[in-house]
Phi, psi and omega in degrees: 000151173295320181024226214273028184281326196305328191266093164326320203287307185335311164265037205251121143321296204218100165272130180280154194302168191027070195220295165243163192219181219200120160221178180162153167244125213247113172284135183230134168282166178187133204060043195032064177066019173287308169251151189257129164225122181258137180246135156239094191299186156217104183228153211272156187259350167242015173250323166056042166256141167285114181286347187179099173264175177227193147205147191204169174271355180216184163243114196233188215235294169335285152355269196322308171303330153282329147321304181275327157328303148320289139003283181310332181300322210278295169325312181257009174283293185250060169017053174279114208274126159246020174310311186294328202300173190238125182253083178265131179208173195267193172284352172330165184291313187306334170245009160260003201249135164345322188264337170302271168350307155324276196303298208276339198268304214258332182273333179215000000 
């Protein structure tokens, strides 16, 4: 098991700018809770800029791909290296699963 090797950020003295970033998906009710809408930024942790966001009827794996589809756009646009970055997120399914993991990992 990994155990407290996962959180990468925890063992960060000092983190520099564009060195870790943050998602997660944030629910929003509406129409006195009847409809759902989920949003998911990617925002840099010492700039707390969204380098790239979504918005969906769910928390899905499309969502996440777009999000960071953005996110990349945002990077090569004002010449961010994001090989290195650290993308801290929770355990939701959508970022343990392969194809999350894959993309940031193995694709980009």
């Amino acid at each position: 098991m990994a155990g407290d090797r996962v959180n990468l950020v925890a063992k960060l003295e000092e983190i520099e700018p564009f060195q870790v970033c943050y998602t997660d998906f944030t629910e929003f009710l509406n129409n006195n809770g009847q409809h759902k809408a989920y949003f998911m930024p990617i925002i840099g942790d010492q700039c707390k800029v969204a380098y790239g966001w979504a918005l969906s009827q769910s928390p899905n794996r499309d969502a996440a791909r777009k999000a960071w589809n953005r996110a990349k756009v945002t990077f090569q646009t004002h010449g961010i290296e994001w090989n290195d970055m650290i993308m801290h997120r929770d355990q939701d399914s959508v970022y343990t699963s392969y194809d999350w993991t894959g993309l940031l990992l193995r694709q980009d």
